[in-house]
DODRENZA-487425 format. One record per residue: residue number from 1; residue in three letters; x, y, z of N, C-alpha, C in turn. Coordinates in steps of 0.05 Angstrom, whole numbers, plus 5000, padded with zeros to 4 digits. Example, Ala and Ser with C-alpha at 12.3 -4.5 7.8 and 13.67 -1.06 7.14 Angstrom:
> 1, Ala, 5264, 4886, 5156, 5246, 4910, 5156, 5264, 4934, 5156
> 2, Ser, 5257, 4955, 5142, 5273, 4979, 5143, 5258, 5001, 5157
This chain:
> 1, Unk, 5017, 4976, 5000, 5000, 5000, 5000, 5018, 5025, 5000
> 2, Unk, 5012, 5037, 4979, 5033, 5062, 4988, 5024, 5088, 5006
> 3, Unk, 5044, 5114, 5005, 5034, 5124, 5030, 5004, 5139, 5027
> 4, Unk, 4999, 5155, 5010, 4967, 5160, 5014, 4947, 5140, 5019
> 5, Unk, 4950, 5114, 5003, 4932, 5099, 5011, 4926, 5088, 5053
> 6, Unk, 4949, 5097, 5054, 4953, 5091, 5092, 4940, 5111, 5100
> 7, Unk, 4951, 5139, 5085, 4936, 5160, 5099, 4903, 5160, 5096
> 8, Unk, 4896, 5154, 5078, 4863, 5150, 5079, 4859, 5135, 5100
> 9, Unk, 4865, 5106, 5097, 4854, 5090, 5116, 4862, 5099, 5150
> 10, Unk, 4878, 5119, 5163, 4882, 5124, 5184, 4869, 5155, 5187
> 11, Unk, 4864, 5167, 5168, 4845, 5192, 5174, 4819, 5169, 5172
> 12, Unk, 4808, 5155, 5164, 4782, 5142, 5165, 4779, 5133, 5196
> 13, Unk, 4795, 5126, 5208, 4795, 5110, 5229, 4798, 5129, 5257
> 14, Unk, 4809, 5142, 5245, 4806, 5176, 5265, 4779, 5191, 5259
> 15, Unk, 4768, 5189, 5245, 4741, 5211, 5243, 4719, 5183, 5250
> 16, Unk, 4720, 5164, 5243, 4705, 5149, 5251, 4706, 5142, 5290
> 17, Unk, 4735, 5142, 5299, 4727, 5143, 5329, 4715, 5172, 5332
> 18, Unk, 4721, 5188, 5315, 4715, 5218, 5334, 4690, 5220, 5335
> 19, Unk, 4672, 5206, 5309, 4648, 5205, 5313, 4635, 5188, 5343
> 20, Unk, 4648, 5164, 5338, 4646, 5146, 5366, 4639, 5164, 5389
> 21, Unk, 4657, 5175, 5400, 4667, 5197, 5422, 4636, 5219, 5423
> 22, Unk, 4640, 5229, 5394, 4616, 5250, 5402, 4585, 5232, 5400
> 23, Unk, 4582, 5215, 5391, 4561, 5199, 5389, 4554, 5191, 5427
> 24, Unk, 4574, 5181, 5436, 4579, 5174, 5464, 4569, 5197, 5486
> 25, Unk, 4579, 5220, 5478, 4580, 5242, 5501, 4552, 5266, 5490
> 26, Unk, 4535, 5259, 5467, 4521, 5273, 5461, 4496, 5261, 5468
> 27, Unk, 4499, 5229, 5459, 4468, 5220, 5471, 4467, 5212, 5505
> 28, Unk, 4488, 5209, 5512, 4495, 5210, 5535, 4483, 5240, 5549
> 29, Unk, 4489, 5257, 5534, 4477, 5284, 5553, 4441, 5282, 5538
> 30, Unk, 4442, 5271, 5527, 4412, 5274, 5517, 4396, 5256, 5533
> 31, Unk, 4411, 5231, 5551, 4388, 5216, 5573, 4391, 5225, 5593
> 32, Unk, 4397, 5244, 5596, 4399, 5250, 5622, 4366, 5250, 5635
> 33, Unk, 4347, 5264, 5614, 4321, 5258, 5616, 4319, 5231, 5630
> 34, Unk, 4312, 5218, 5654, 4299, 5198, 5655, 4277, 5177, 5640
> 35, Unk, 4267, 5199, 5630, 4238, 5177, 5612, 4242, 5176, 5593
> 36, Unk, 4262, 5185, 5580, 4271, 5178, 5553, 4304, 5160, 5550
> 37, Unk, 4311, 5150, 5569, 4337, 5141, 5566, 4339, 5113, 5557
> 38, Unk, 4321, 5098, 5548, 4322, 5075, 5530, 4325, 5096, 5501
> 39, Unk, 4321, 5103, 5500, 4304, 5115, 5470, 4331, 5131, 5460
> 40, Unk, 4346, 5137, 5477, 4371, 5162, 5473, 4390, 5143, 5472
> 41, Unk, 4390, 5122, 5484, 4402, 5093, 5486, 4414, 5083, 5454
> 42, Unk, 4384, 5072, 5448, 4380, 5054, 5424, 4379, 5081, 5400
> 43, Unk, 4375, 5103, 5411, 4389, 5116, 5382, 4427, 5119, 5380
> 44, Unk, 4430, 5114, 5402, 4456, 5128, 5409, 4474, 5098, 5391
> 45, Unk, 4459, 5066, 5397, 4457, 5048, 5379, 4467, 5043, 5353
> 46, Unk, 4445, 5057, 5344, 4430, 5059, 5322, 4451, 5074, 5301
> 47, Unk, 4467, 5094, 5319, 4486, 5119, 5299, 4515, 5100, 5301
> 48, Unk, 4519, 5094, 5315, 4547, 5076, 5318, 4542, 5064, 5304
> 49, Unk, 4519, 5046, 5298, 4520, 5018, 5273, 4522, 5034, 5245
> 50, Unk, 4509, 5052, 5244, 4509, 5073, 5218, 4547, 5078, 5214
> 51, Unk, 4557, 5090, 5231, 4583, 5098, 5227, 4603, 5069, 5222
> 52, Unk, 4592, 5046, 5237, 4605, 5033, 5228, 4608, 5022, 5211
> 53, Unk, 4588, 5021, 5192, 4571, 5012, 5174, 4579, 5018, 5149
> 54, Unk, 4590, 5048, 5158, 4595, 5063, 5140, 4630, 5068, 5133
> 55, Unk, 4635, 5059, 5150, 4669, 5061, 5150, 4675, 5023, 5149
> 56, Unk, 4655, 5008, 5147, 4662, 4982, 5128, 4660, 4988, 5108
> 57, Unk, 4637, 4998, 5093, 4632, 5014, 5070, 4654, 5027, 5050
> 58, Unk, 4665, 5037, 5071, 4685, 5068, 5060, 4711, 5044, 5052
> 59, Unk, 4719, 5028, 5083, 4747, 5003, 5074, 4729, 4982, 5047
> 60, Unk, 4714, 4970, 5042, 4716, 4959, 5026, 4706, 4968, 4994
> 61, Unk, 4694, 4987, 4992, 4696, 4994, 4964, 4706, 5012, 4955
> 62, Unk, 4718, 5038, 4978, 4736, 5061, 4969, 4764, 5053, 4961
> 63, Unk, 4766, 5039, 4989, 4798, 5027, 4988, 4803, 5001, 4984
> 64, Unk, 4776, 4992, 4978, 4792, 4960, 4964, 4798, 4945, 4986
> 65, Unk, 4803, 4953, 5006, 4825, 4929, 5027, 4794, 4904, 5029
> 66, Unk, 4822, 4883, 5032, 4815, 4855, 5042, 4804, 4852, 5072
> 67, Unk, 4781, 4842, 5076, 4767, 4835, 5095, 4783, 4830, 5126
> 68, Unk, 4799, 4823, 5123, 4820, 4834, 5149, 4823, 4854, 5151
> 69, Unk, 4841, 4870, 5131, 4855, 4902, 5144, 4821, 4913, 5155
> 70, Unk, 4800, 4911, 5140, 4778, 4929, 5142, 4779, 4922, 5164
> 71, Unk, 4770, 4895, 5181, 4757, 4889, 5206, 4781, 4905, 5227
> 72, Unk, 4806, 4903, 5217, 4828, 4909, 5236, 4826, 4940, 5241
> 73, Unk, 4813, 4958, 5225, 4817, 4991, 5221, 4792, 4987, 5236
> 74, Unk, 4766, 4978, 5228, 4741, 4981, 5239, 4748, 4977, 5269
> 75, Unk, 4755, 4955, 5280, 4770, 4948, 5307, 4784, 4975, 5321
> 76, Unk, 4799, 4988, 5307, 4819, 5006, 5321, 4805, 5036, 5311
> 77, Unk, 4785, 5037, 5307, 4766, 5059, 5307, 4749, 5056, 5339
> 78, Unk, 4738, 5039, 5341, 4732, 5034, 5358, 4746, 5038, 5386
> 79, Unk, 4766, 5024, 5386, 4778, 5013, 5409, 4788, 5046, 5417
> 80, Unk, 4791, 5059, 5388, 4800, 5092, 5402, 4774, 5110, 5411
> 81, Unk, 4753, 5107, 5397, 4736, 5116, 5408, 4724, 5102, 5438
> 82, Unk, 4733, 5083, 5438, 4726, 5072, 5471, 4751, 5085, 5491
> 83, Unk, 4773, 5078, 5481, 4787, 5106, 5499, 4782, 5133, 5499
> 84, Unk, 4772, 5149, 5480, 4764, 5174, 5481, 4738, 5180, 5500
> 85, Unk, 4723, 5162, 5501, 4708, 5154, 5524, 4707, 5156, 5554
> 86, Unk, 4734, 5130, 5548, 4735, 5126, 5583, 4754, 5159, 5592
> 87, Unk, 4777, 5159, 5574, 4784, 5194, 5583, 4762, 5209, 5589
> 88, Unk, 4735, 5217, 5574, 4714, 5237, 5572, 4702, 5233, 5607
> 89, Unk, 4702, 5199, 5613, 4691, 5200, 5637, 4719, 5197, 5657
> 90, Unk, 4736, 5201, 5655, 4748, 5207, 5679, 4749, 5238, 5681
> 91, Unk, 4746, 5248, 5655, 4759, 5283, 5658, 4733, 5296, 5670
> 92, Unk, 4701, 5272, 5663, 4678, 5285, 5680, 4684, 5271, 5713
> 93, Unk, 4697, 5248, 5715, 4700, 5250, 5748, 4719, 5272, 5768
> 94, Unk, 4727, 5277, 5745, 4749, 5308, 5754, 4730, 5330, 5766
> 95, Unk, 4717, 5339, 5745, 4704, 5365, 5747, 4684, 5363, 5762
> 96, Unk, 4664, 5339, 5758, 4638, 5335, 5772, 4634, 5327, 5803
> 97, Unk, 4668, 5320, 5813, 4682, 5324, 5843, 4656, 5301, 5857
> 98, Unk, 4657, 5291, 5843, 4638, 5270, 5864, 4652, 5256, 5883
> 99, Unk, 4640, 5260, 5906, 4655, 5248, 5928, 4650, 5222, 5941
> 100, Unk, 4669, 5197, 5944, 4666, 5171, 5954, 4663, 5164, 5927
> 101, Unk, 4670, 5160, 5903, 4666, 5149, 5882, 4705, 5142, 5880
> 102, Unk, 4709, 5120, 5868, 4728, 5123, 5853, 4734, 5136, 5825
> 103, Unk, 4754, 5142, 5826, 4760, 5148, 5795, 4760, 5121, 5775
> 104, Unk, 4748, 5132, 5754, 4748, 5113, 5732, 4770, 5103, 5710
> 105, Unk, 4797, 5101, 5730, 4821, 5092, 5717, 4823, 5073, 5697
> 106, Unk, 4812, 5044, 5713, 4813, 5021, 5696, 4800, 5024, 5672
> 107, Unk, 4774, 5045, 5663, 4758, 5042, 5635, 4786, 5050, 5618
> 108, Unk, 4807, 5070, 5621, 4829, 5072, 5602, 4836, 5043, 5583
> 109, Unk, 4843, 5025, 5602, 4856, 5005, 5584, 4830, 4990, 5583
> 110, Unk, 4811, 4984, 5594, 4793, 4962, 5592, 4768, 4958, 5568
> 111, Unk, 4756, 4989, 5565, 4734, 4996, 5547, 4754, 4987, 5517
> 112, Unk, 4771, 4999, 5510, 4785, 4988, 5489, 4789, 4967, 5480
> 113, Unk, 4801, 4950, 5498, 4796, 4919, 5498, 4773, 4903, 5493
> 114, Unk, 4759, 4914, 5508, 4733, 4904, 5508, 4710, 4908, 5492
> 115, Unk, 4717, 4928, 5475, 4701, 4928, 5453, 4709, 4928, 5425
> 116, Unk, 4742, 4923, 5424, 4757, 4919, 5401, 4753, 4896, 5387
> 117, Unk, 4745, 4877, 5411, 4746, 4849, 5402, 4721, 4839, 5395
> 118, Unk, 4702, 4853, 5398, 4670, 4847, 5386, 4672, 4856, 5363
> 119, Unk, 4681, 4885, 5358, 4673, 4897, 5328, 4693, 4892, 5316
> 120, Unk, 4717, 4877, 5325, 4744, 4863, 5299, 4724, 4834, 5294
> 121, Unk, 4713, 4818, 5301, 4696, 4795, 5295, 4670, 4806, 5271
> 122, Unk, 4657, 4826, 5282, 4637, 4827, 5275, 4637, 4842, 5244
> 123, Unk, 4666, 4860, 5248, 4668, 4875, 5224, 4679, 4857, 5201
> 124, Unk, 4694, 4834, 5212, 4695, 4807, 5202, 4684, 4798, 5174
> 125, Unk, 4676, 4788, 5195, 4639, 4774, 5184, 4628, 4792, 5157
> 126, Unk, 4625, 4821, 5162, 4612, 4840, 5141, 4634, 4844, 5125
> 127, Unk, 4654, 4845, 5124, 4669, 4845, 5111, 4672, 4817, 5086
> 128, Unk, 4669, 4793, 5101, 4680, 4776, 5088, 4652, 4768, 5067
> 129, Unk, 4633, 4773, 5088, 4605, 4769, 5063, 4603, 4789, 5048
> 130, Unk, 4621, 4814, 5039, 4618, 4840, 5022, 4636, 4831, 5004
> 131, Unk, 4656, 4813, 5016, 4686, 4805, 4995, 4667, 4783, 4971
> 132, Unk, 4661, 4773, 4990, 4640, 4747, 4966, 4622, 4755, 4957
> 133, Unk, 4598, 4771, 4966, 4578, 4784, 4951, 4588, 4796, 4923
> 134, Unk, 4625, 4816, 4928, 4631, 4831, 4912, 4638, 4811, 4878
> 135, Unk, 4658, 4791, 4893, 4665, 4772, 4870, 4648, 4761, 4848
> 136, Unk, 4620, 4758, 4868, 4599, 4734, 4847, 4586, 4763, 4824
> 137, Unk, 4587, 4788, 4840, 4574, 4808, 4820, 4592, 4814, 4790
């Protein structure tokens, strides 16, 4: 791959966590409502599957890549937007001085982990059925 082709695929993977991040901290301030917090929930859902959806989209027919690198970029979109996250909620346990709570250290390394490895499987999967769908067309 030469170097622009990297640079696409790593500006993709950066605007796609940043979406992550604001998707996270926007519907997140939007349940604060109690009676609506399924609903702010499953939209909040609903836009992450869109973005991801959409940046499988973007790796397999903009850039061609093979059903690995995609799932591997889709994966590390994620896994940054799950750290941009757990940072967002420690920098709100900073300010919001809640007292008797711990700080939310461990989401740093853990949210990443932990959700890298669902959406590297799952982006997988959509990937590898887009690779074969693409061939038979």
């Amino acid at each position: 791959m030469d170097i622009s082709g990297r640079r696409l695929w790593v500006r993709a993977m950066i605007l796609v966590a940043v979406a992550y991040m604001a998707i996270g901290i926007v519907f997140a301030a939007l349940a604060a409502d109690a009676n609506y917090v399924r609903v702010w929930r499953l939209a909040a859902w609903l836009a992450s599957a869109a973005a991801a959806a959409a940046h499988i989209g973007y790796e397999h027919y903009r850039l061609r890549s093979s059903p690995r690198p995609t799932a591997l970029h889709a994966a590390g979109a994620v896994a940054l937007g799950a750290f941009g996250l757990a940072l967002a909620a420690n920098i709100h346990w900073l300010v919001a001085g809640t007292h008797g709570q711990r700080p939310p250290l461990l989401a740093l390394p853990v949210w990443p982990v932990i959700t890298a490895l669902p959406a590297f499987l799952a982006a997988l999967a959509i990937a590898t059925v887009l690779a074969r769908v693409s061939r038979r067309a």
